[in-house]
C-alpha positions as CSV (number, residue, x, y, z in Angstrom):
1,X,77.7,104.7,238.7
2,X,79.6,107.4,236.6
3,X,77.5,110.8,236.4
4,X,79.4,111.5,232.9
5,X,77.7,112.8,230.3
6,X,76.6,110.3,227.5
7,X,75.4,110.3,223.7
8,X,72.6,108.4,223.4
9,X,70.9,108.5,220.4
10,X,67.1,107.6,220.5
11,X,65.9,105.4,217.1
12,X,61.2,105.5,216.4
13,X,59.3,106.1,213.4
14,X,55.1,106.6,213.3
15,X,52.8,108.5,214.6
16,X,52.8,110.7,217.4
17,X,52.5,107.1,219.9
18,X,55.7,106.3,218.1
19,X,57.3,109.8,219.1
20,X,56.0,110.8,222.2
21,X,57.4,108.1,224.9
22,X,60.9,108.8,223.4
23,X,60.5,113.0,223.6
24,X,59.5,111.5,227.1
25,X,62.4,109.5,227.7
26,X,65.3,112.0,226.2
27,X,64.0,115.2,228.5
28,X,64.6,112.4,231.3
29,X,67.7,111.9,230.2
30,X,68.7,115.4,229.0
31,X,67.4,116.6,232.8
32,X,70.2,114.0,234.5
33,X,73.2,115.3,232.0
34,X,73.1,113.5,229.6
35,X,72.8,114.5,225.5
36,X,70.2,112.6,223.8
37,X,68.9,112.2,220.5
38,X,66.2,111.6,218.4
39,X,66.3,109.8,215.1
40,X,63.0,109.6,213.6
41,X,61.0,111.0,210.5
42,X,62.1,114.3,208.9
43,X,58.4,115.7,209.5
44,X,59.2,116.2,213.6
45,X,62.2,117.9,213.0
46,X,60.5,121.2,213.8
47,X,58.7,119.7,216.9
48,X,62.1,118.2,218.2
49,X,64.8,121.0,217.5
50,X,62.0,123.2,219.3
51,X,62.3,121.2,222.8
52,X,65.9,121.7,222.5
53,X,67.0,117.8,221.7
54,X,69.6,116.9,219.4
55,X,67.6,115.2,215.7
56,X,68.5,113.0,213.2
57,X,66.4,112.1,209.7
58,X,65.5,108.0,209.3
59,X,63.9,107.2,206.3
60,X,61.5,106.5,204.8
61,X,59.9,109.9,205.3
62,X,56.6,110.6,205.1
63,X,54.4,112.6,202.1
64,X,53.2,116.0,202.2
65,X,50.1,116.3,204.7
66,X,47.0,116.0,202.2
67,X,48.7,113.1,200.5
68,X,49.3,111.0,204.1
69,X,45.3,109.9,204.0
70,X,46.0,108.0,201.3
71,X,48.8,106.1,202.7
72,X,46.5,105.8,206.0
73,X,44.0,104.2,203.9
74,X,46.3,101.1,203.7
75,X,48.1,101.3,207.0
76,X,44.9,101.2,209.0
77,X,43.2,98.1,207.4
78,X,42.3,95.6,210.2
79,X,43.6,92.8,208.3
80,X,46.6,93.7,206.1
81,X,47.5,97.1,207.6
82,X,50.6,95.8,209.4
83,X,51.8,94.1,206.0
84,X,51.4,97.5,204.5
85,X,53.4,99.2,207.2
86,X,56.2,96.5,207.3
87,X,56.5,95.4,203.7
88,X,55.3,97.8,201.7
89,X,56.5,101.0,203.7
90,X,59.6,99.9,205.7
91,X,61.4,97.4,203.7
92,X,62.1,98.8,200.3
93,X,63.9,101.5,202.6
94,X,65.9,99.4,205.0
95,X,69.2,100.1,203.0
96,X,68.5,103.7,203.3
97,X,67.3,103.7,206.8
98,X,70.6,101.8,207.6
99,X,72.2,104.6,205.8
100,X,70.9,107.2,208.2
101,X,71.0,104.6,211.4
102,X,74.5,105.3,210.5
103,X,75.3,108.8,210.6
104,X,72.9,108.9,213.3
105,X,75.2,106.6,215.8
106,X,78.5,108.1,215.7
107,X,79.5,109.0,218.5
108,X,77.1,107.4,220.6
109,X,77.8,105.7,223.9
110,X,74.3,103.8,223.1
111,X,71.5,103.0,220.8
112,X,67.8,102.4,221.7
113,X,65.6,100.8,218.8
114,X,62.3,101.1,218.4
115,X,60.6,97.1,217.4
116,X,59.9,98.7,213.7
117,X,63.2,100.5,213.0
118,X,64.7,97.4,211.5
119,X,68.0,98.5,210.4
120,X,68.9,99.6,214.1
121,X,70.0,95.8,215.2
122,X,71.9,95.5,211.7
123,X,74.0,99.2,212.8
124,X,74.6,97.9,216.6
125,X,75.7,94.9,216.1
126,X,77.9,95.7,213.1
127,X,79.7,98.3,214.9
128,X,79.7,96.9,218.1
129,X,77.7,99.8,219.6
130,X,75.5,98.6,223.0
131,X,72.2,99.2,222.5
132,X,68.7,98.3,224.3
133,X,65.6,97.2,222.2
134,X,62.0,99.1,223.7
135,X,58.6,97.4,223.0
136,X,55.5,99.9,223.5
137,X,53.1,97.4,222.8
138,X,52.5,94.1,225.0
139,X,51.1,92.6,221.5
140,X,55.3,92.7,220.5
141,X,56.2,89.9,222.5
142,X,53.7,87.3,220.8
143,X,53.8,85.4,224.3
144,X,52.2,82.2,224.5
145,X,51.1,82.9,228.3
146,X,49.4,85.9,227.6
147,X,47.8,85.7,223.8
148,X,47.5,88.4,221.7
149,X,44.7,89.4,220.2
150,X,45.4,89.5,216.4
151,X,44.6,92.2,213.9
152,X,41.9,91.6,211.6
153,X,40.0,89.0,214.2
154,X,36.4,88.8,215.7
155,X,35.7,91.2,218.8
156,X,37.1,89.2,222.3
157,X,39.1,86.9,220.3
158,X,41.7,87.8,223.1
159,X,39.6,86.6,225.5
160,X,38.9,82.9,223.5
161,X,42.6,83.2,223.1
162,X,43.5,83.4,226.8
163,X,41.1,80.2,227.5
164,X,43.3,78.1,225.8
165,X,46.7,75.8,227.1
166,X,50.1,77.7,225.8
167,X,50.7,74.6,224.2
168,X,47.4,75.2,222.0
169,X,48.8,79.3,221.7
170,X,52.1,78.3,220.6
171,X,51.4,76.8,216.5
172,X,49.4,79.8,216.1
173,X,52.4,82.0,217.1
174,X,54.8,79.9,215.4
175,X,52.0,80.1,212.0
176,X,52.2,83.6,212.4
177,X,56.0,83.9,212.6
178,X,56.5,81.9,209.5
179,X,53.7,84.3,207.4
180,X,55.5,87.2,208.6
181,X,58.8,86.7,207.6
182,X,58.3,86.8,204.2
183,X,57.5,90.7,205.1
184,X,60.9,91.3,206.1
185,X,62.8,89.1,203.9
186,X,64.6,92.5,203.1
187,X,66.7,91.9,206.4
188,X,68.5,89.2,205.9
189,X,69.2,90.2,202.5
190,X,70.7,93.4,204.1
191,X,73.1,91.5,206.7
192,X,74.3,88.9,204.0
193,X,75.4,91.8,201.8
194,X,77.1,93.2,204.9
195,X,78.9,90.1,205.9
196,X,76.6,89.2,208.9
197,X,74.7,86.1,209.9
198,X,71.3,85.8,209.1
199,X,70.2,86.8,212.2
200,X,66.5,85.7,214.0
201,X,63.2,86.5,213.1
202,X,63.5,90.5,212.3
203,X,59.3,90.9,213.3
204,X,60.1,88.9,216.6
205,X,63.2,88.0,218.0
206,X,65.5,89.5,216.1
207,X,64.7,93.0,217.3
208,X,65.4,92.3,221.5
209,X,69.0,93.5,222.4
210,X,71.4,91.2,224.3
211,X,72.0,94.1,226.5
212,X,68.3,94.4,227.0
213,X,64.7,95.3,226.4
214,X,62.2,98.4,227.9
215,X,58.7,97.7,228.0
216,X,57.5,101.2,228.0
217,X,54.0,100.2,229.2
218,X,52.5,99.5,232.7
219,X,51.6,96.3,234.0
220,X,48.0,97.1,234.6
221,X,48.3,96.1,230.5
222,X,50.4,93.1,230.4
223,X,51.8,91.7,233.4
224,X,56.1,89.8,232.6
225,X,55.9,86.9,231.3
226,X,58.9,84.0,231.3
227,X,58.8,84.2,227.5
228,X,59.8,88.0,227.4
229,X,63.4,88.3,226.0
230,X,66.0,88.0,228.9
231,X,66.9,90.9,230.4
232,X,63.5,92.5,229.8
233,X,63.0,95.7,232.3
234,X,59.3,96.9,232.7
235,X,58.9,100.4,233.6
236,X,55.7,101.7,232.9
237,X,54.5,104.4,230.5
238,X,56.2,107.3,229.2
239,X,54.1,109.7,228.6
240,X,54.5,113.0,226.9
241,X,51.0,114.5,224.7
242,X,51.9,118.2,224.2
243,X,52.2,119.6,220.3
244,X,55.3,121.6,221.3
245,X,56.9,122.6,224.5
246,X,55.2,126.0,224.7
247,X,52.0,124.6,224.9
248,X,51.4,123.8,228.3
249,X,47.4,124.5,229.1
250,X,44.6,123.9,227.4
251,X,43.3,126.5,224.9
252,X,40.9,129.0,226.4
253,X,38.0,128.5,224.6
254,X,38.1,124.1,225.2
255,X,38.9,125.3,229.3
256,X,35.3,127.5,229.5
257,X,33.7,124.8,227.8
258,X,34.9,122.2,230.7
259,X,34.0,124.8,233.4
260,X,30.5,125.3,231.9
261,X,29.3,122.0,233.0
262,X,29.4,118.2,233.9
263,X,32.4,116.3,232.4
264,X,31.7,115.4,229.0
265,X,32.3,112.2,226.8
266,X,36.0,112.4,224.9
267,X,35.7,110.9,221.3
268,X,39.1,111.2,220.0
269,X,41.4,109.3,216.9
270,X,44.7,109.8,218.2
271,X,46.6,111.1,214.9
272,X,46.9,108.0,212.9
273,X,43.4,106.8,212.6
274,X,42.1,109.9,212.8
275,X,43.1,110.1,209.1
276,X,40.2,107.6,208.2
277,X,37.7,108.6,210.6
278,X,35.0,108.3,207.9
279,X,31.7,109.1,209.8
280,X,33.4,108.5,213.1
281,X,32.5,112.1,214.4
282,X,29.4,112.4,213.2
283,X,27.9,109.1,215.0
284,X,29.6,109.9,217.9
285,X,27.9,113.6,218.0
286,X,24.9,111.6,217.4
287,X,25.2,109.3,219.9
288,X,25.8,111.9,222.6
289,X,22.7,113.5,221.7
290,X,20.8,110.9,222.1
291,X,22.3,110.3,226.1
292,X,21.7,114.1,226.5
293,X,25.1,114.3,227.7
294,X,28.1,117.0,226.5
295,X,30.6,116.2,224.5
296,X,34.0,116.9,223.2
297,X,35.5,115.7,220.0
298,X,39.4,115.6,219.0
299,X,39.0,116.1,214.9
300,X,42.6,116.5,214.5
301,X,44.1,119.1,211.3
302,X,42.0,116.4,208.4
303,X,39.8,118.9,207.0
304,X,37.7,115.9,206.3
305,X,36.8,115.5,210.0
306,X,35.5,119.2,210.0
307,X,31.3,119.0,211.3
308,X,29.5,119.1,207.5
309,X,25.9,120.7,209.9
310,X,25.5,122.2,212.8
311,X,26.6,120.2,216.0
312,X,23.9,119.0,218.9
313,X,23.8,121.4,221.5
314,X,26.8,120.5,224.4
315,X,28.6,119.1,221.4
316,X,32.0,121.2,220.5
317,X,34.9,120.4,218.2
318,X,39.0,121.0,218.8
319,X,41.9,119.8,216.6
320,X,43.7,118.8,219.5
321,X,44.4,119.0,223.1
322,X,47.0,117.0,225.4
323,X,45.5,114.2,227.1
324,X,46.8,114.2,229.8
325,X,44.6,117.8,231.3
326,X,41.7,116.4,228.9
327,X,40.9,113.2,229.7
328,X,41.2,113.2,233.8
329,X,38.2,115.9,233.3
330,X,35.7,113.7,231.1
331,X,33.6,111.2,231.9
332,X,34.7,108.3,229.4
333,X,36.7,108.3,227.0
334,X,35.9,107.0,223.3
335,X,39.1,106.1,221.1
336,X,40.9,104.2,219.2
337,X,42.7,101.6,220.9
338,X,46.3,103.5,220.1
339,X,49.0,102.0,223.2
340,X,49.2,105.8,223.8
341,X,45.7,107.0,224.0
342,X,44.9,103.6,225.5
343,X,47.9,104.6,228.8
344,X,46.9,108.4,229.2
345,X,42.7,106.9,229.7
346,X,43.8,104.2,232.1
347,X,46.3,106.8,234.0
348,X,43.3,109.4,233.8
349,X,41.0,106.4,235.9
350,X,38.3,106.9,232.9
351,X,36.3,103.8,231.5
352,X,36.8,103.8,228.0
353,X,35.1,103.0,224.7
354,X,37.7,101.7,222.1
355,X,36.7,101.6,218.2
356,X,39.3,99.3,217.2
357,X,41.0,100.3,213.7
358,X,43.9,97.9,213.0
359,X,47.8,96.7,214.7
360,X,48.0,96.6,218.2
361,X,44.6,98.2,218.9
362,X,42.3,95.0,219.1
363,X,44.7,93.6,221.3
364,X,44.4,96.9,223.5
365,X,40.4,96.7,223.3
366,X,40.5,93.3,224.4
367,X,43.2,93.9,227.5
368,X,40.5,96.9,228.8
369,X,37.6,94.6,228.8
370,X,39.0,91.7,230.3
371,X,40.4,94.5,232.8
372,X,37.0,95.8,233.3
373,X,37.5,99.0,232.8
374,X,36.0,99.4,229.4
375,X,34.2,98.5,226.6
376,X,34.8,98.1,222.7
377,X,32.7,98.4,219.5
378,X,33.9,96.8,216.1
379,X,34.7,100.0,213.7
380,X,32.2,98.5,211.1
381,X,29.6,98.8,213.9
382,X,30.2,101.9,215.3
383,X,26.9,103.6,214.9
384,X,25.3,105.6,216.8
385,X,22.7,103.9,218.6
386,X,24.8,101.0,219.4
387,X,27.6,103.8,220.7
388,X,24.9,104.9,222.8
389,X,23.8,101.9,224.9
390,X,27.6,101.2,225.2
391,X,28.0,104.1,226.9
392,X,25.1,103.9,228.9
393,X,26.5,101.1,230.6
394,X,29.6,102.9,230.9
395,X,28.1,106.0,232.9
396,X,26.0,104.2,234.8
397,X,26.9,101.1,235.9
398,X,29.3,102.5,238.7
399,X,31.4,99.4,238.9
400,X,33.5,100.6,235.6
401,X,34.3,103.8,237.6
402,X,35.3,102.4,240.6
403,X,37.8,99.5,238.7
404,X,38.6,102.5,236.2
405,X,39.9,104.6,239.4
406,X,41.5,101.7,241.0
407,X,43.7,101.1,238.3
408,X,44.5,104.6,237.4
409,X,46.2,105.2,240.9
410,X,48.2,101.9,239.9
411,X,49.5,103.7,236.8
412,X,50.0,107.2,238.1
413,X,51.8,105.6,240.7
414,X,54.6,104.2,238.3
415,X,57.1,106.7,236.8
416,X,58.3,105.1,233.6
417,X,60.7,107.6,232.6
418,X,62.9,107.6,235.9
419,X,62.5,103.7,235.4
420,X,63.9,103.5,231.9
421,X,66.0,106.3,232.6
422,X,68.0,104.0,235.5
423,X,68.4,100.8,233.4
424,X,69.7,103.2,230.5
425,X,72.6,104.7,233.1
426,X,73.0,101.3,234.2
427,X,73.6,99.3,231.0
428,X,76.2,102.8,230.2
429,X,78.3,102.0,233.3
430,X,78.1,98.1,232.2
431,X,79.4,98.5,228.6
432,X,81.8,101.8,229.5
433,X,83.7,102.8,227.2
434,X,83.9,105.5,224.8
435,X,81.8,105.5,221.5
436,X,82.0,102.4,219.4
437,X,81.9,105.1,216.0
438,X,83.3,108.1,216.5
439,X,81.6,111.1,215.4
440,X,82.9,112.6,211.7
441,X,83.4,109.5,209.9
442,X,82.4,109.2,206.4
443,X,79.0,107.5,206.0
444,X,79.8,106.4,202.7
445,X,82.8,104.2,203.9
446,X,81.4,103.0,206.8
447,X,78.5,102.2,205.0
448,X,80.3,100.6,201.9
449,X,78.2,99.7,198.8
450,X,74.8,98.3,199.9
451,X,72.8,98.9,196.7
452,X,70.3,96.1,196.3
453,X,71.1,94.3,193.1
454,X,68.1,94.4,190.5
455,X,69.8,92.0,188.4
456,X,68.8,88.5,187.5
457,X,66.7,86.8,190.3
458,X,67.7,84.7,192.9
459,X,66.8,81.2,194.4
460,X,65.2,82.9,197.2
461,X,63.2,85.3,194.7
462,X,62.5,82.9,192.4
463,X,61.2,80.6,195.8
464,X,59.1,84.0,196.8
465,X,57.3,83.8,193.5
466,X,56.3,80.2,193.9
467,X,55.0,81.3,197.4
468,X,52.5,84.0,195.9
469,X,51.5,81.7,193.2
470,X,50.6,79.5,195.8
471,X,48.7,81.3,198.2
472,X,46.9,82.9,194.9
473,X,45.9,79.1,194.0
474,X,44.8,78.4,197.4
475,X,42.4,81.3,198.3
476,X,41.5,79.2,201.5
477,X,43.4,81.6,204.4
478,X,42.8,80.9,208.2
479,X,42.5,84.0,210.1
480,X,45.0,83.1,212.4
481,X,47.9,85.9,214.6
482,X,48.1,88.3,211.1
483,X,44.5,87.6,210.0
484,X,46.7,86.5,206.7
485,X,48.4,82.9,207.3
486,X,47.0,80.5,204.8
487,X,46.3,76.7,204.9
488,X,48.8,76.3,203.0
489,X,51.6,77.3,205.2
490,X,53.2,73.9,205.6
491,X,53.3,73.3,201.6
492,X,54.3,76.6,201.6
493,X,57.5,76.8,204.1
494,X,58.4,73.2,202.8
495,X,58.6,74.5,198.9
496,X,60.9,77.9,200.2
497,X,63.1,75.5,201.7
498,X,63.8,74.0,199.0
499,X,64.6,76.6,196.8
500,X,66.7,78.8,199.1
C-alpha cells in the first residue's frame, strides 16, 4: 500500500458528538502523513485551525450562542426533534451546503460523509470523487434484526421491539421510511436540477458509499448485522473529548475535589441537550443529597444551568471537563443518552443512568439496559426521588459493576481510529489516482446555477400540499419508527403517486 500523502477532506455538522470522532479520526490520519480536513460548521473554526488541521465552512451555520437555546428547544423534542433537524434546519440549505461540499473537495483524493451532510453523496458522485459514508449511531441503519428504538416512544420500546420476527420489524421500517422522505424531498430536487437520477432514500440508503461505510461505534452497542450496507467496516469508537488541544488535565480545582473523597455521581448533558436542561441540575443535586453521596455536575457555558441556591454539601459545579479523565473516576454516570457520552461511560466500565432527550438517545438508553449495564429514566420523570432509588440500585447492586467493567475492557480494547484509519488507506490505494477536482477551480462553474426556483408550483408541490391537508384531516397518528407516521400512510403514499 502507497505511504503517499493524501487529501482527504472530512464532511460532519452538530454538536460536539458530531465533531469529535472526526478531530479523532484526522489527527489519525494527519500522524501517518496524510493532510486531512475538516468541513463542518463555521463556529469550530477556532477549535480546528488550533489543532493544526486544515477547515472548511458547510452551511447552514449556526446562531450566535444565546440565540442556539432556542433552536435547541425544537431540535431536542422527543417526537419531532429529528424533523426539526432534517427538514426544517438542513434542507432549505442543501443548495448551499452543496455549494461549500464543493469548494471543500477539490483536490481531494477522498470524501467521508457524515449520515446528515446530505449534499456530500450529491458532490461525490457528481464528480466522481471516492468517498466512504460513517454512521456514529447503530439507530442509522434501521435494521430489521436489531430494532431501533424510535424517538418519541414509551421507555423499553427497544426491548418490545427486539421480541418481535424481522418480518413483523420490517412494515414499521418501511412506514417509517415512507414518512421520512417527505423531510428530504429537497434531495432529489437537488440531483434532478443537476442532471442526476433520483437517487435512494437520502435518510437511509441513499447516504452509504459504494466504496463503503465506518461504523464508528463498538460492537458492545450493536453487533453487524446482514442488512448493513455492503462493504460496511466496524471499527469501534473514536474518541476525542478535549475543548482544545492545550487542554490536556483536568482543571485544578475539579482534580482536589476528586482526591478529597470517594468517587462521586457524574450528571452531565453533553452540549446539545444541555441547552434545555430545565431543572435537570437541580433534581440531580437533590437526588444526591438524599443518597448522601458526592457529586459532580457538567452545567456546560448556559448561564441558565448556573445553581439558583446554595448546592448540598459534596455537591460542586464545572462547565466542562473531558470525559475521558472524568468519568473512569466516578461511580456512575447520569447523562443523556448522546452516542458520544453513551461510548466514553461504557469505555470508562461505569453503570450509567441515561435521561433520554430525543434522536438516537432512547435507542442508546435502551441498548445499555438490555446490556445490563445501566439504567434509564423518561426526561418527564426525572425527579429527584425517582433518580435516587435508580441509583440506588446502581451503586449497590454489584452485578451492574461487574458487567459495567466487563464490557469496558471490551471497548478499551478496540482502537477505532487505527481501524478506520486502515480501511481509509485501503480504499486510497483501491481508487488511486489523483484528485477527481483539482484544487483552484471556480466554484461557481463547477457549481452552475442551482437556485431553487420559487416560481409557480409543481406536481410534486402541489401533491405535498394534499399530503399536509391530509394528515391535518386525519389527526389519528401511530407512534410508529419517527413517533410521526400516520394511519393514513397508505392513502397518503397512493395520492403522491399520483400526482408526481
Amino acid at each position: 500500500m502507497s505511504k503517499q500523502s493524501k487529501r482527504i477532506v472530512l464532511f460532519t455538522w452538530g454538536s460536539f458528538g458530531d465533531l469529535h470522532p472526526y478531530i479523532a479520526l484526522a489527527q489519525g490520519l494527519k500522524e501517518r502523513g496524510h493532510r486531512p480536513a475538516i468541513a463542518t460548521v463555521a463556529f469550530y473554526r477556532e477549535k480546528i485551525e488550533g489543532m493544526g488541521i486544515d477547515f472548511f465552512p458547510l452551511r447552514p451555520n449556526l446562531p450566535p450562542f444565546e440565540m442556539v437555546p432556542n433552536l435547541a428547544r425544537r431540535w431536542m423534542q422527543s417526537r419531532g426533534g429529528t424533523k426539526a433537524v432534517v427538514r426544517d434546519t438542513l434542507m432549505p440549505s442543501l443548495r448551499l451546503m452543496y455549494e461549500d461540499a464543493v469548494t471543500a473537495a477539490q483536490g481531494a483524493d477522498l470524501l467521508l460523509s457524515h449520515p446528515i451532510t446530505y449534499a456530500v453523496p450529491i458532490v461525490a458522485e457528481k464528480f466522481g470523487i471516492p468517498w466512504l459514508s460513517t454512521v456514529l449511531q447503530p439507530i442509522v441503519f434501521a435494521s430489521v434484526y436489531d430494532p431501533p428504538t424510535p424517538p418519541g416512544t414509551p421507555g423499553h420500546t427497544g426491548w418490545l421491539m427486539h421480541q418481535l420476527p424481522p418480518g413483523a420489524v420490517a412494515p414499521i421500517v418501511k412506514l417509517a421510511k415512507i414518512d421520512t422522505l417527505r423531510w428530504a424531498k429537497e434531495v432529489p430536487r437537488l440531483r434532478a436540477d443537476l442532471g442526476m437520477p433520483t437517487g435512494r432514500h437520502p435518510i437511509f440508503e441513499g447516504q452509504f458509499s459504494p466504496y463503503g461505510t465506518l461504523v464508528l461505534f463498538s460492537s458492545a452497542l450493536a453487533k453487524p448485522q446482514s442488512d448493513w450496507p455492503v462493504n460496511a467496516v466496524q471499527t469501534g469508537f473514536c474518541f476525542y473529548d478535549r475543548l482544545s488541544d492545550k487542554e490536556a488535565t483536568l482543571e485544578p480545582a475539579l482534580e482536589a475535589f476528586l482526591n478529597a473523597g470517594e468517587p462521586p455521581i457524574l450528571f452531565t448533558l453533553g452540549t446539545a441537550a444541555v441547552l434545555m436542561a430545565g431543572d435537570f441540575f437541580r433534581q440531580s443535586a437533590e437526588a444526591a443529597r438524599m443518597l448522601h453521596r458526592r457529586a459532580i455536575l457538567l452545567i456546560g457555558k448556559d448561564p441558565r444551568n448556573r445553581p439558583d441556591r446554595p448546592l448540598p454539601e459534596g455537591v460542586v459545579a464545572f462547565e466542562y471537563a473531558p470525559y475521558s479523565q472524568l468519568m473512569k473516576r466516578s461511580a456512575v454516570v447520569v447523562h443523556q443518552g448522546g452516542v458520544g457520552t453513551t461510548g466514553q461511560a461504557l469505555a470508562a466500565g461505569r453503570p450509567q443512568l441515561i435521561v433520554p432527550f430525543a434522536h438516537d438517545q432512547p435507542d442508546h438508553a435502551d441498548r445499555i439496559y438490555r446490556l445490563g449495564v445501566g439504567r434509564q429514566v423518561p426526561r418527564i420523570r426525572y425527579q429527584a426521588r425517582r433518580v435516587a432509588k435508580e441509583l440506588g440500585k446502581l451503586l449497590y447492586d454489584p452485578r451492574y459493576a461487574v458487567r459495567a467493567a466487563e464490557v469496558g475492557r471490551q471497548v478499551q480494547a478496540e482502537d477505532g481510529v487505527a481501524a478506520a484509519c486502515d480501511r481509509i488507506e485501503q480504499v486510497l490505494w483501491q481508487t488511486g489516482g489523483g484528485p477527481r477536482l483539482p484544487e483552484g477551480g471556480d466554484v461557481s462553474e463547477l457549481v452552475g446555477d442551482i437556485s431553487d426556483d420559487m416560481g409557480a408550483p409543481s406536481t410534486r408541490d402541489a401533491a405535498t400540499a394534499t399530503v399536509r391537508r391530509l394528515i391535518r384531516r386525519g389527526r389519528a397518528r401511530l407512534r410508529l419508527f419517527t413517533g410521526t407516521s400516520s394511519v393514513y400512510l397508505k392513502r397518503i403514499s397512493e395520492t403522491f403517486n399520483e400526482r408526481r
